[in-house]
C-alpha positions in Angstrom: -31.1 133.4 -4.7 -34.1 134.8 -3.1 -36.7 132.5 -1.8 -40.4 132.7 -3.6 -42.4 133.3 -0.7 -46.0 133.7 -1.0 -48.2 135.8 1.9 -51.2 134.3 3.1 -54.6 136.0 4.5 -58.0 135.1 5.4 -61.5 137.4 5.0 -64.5 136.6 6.8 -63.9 134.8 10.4 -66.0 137.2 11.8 -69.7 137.0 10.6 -73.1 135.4 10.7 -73.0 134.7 7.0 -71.4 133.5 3.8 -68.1 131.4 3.7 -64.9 132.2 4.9 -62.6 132.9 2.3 -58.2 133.2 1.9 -55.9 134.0 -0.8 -52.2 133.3 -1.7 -50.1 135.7 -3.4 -46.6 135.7 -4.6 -45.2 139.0 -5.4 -42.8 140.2 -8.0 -40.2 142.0 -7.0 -39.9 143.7 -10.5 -43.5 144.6 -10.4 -44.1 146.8 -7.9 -47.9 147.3 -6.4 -47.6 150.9 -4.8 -49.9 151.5 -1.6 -50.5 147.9 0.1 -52.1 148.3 3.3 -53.7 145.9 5.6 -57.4 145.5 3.6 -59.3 146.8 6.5 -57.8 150.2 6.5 -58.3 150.6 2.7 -61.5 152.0 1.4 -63.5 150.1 -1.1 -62.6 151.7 -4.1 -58.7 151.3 -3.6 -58.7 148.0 -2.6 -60.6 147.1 -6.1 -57.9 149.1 -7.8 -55.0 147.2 -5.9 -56.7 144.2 -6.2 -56.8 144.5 -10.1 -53.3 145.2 -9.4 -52.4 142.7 -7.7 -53.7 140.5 -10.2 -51.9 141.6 -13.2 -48.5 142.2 -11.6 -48.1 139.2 -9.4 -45.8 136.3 -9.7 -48.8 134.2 -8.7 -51.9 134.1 -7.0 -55.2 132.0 -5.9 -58.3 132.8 -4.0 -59.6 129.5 -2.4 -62.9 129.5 0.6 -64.7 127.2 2.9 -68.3 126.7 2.5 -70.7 127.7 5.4 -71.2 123.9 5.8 -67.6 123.2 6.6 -67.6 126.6 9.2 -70.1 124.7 10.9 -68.7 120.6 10.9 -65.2 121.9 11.6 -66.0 125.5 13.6 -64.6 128.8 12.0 -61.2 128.3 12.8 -60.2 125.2 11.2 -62.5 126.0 8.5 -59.9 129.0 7.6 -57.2 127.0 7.9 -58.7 124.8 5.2 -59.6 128.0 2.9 -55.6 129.0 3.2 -54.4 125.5 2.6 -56.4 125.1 -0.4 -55.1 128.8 -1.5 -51.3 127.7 -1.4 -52.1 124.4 -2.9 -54.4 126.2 -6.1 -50.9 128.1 -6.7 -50.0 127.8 -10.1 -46.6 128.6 -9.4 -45.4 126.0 -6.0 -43.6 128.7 -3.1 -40.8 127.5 -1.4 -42.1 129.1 1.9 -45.5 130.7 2.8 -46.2 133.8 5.5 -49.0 133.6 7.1 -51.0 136.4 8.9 -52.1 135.6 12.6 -50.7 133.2 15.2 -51.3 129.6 13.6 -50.6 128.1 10.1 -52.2 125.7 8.5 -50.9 121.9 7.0 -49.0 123.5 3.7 -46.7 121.7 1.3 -43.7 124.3 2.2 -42.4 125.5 5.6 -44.4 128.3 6.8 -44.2 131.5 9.2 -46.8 133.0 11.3 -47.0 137.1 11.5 -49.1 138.8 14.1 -50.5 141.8 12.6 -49.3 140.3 9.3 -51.2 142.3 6.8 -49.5 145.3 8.0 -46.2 144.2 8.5 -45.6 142.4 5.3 -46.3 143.6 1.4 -46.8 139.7 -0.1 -49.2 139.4 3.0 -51.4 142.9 2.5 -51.5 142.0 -1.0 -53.6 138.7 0.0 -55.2 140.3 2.6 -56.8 143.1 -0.1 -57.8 139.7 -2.3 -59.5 137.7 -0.3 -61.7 140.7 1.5 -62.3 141.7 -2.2 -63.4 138.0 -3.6 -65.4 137.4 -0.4 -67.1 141.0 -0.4 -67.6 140.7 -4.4 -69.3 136.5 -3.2 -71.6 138.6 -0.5 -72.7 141.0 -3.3 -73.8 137.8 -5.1 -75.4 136.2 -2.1 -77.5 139.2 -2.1 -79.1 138.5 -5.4 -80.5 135.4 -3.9 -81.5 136.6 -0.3 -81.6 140.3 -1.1 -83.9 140.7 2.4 -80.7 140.8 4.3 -79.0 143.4 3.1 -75.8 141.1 2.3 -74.1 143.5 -0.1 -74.2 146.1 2.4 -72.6 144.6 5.5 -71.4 142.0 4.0 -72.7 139.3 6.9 -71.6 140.7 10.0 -73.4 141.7 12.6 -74.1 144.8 12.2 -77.6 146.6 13.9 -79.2 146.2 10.1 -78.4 142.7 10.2 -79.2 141.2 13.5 -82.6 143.6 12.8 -83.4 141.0 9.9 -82.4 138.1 12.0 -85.1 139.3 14.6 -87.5 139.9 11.3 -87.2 136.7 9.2 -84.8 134.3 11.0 -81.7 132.6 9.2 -81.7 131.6 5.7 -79.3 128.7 3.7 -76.3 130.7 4.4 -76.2 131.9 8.1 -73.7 129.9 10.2 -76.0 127.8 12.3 -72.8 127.2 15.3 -72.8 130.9 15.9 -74.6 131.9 18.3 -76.8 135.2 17.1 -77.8 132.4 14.3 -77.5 129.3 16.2 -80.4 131.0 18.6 -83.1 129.6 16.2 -82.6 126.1 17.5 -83.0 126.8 21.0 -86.2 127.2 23.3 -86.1 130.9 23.2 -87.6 130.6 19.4 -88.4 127.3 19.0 -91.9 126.5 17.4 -93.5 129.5 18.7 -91.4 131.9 16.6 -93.3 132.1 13.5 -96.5 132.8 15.9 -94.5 135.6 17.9 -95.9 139.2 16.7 -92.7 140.8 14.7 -91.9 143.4 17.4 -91.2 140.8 20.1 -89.5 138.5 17.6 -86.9 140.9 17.0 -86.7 142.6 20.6 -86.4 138.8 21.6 -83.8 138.2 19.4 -81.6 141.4 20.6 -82.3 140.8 23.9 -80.5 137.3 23.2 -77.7 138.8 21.6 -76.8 141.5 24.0 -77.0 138.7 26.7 -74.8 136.6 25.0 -72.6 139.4 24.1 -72.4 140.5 27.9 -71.7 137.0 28.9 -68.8 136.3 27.0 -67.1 139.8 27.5 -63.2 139.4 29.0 -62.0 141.9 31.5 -65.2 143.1 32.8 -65.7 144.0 36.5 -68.4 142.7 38.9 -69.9 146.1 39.1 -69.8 146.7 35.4 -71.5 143.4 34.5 -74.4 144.6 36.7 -74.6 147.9 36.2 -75.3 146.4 31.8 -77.8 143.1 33.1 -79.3 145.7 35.2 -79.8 147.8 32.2 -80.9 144.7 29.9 -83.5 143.8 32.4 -85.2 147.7 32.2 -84.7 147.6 28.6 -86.3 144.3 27.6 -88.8 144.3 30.7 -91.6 142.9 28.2 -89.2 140.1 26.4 -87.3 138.7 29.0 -86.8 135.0 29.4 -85.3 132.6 31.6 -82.7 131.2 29.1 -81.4 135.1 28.6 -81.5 135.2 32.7 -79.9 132.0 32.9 -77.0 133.0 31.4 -76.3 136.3 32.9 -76.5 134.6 36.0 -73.9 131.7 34.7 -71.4 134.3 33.6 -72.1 136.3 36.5 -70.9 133.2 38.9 -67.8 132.7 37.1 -66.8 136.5 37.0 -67.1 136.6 40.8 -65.0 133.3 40.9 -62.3 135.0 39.0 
C-alpha cells in the first residue's frame, strides 16, 4: 500500500510586506494535474488554472500563513515553519508522511523529508508550491485595496525599484515587516523624527542610498576591489545624501571582507 504523502511549500520569505504564506497538498494518483512546475517558473495565468486544478482533483489540501506580526517576534524563518505546520495540521485528510521543499522541516505530526529544489523535483510538492504563491499573491491583491499607494497587487511586496520608490515616498504602513531592514530603516537615526520634514527627493534618495549600502554590505563572495570599486560609486552617486550611519557600515563590512 502506498503511503499518502502530502508535499509542502512556502510563498513569500522574500519580501518587505504581507505575511508569509504555505500550503499542503495531497495528490491523487487517479487524478492527474498535467503541467506542475515549480510556481516561479509558471506564468500567472497557468498557475490560476493549475491551481483551480489542484483544488478540484486533490486528495486533500490546505493553505495556512503567518501574520506580519509573528515574521517579526519569531524572524522569517521560523515564522514559515509555523505557516507549514499549520498547513499539514488544517489537512482534512491526516498524511502519513509529508515532503517538504528546502533544507529544514518544521514540528509536524508525521515523519517528514526535506527536498532541495523541491518544487521541481517533486509533483505533490509543485502542486503546493503553485497554491500557496497563488493564495498569497491573490492576499497581496487584497492588501492593495487597503494601501493601494504601494502598488501591492503589482509586486506583490518585494522589493522591487516601484516599491522601495514608495518606501522613500511615504514610509512603511501596518503591513511592512518592521525586522527587515529596507523597512526596519524607519526606526533608526537615518529617518528618525526629521523624516516627515525631509523634502521628498532626499527622503527617497536617502532611503536608496540606505538600501544599496545595506545590500552591498551583506553581499557573499565579493572581492576587496569590487566592494570599492561599488562604495566608490555610492559615494558619487549619493554625494548630496550621504550619512554617517550608510558610511559606517560600508566601512564595517569593508573590515571584515579584508579579514576574510
Amino acid at each position: 500500500m502506498n503511503l499518502l504523502v502530502c508535499g509542502v511549500d512556502e510563498a513569500g520569505r522574500g519580501p518587505l510586506a504581507g505575511p508569509v504564506y504555505a500550503a499542503a497538498v495531497i495528490l491523487d494518483p487517479e487524478r492527474r494535474v498535467n503541467g506542475l512546475a515549480d510556481s516561479k517558473v509558471l506564468p500567472h495565468e497557468r498557475r490560476e488554472l493549475l491551481a483551480k486544478r489542484i483544488k478540484e482533483r486533490a486528495v486533500a489540501w490546505s493553505v495556512a500563513w503567518a501574520s506580519v506580526e509573528e515574521i517579526d517576534r519569531l524572524n522569517i524563518f521560523r515564522a514559515a515553519m509555523l505557516a507549514m505546520r499549520r498547513a499539514v495540521e488544517t489537512l482534512p485528510v491526516a498524511p502519513q508522511e509529508a515532503w517538504i521543499d528546502g533544507q529544514h522541516c518544521p514540528g509536524l505530526p508525521c515523519p517528514a523529508r526535506a527536498f532541495v529544489d523541491g518544487d521541481a523535483k517533486h509533483r505533490m510538492i509543485s502542486a503546493a508550491s503553485i497554491l500557496a504563491k497563488t493564495e498569497r499573491d491573490a492576499e497581496m491583491a487584497r492588501l492593495h485595496e487597503r494601501f493601494p499607494q504601494y502598488g501591492f497587487d503589482r509586486h506583490k511586496g518585494y522589493s522591487t525599484p516601484e516599491h522601495l520608490d514608495r518606501l522613500g515616498r511615504l514610509g512603511p504602513c501596518e503591513i511592512h515587516r518592521k525586522s527587515f531592514y529596507p523597512v526596519g530603516v524607519f526606526q533608526k537615526d537615518l529617518f528618525a523624527d526629521a523624516w516627515k520634514g525631509m523634502e521628498e527627493e532626499r527622503r527617497v534618495r536617502s532611503h536608496a542610498l540606505y538600501c544599496e549600502a545595506r545590500k552591498l554590505s551583506v553581499t557573499l563572495g565579493l572581492s576587496l576591489a569590487d566592494f570599492d570599486r561599488e562604495q566608490r560609486r555610492l559615494k558619487r552617486e549619493y554625494a548630496d545624501v550621504f550619512t554617517d550611519l550608510a558610511g559606517d557600515m560600508m566601512r564595517q563590512a569593508r573590515t571584515q571582507l579584508k579579514r576574510d
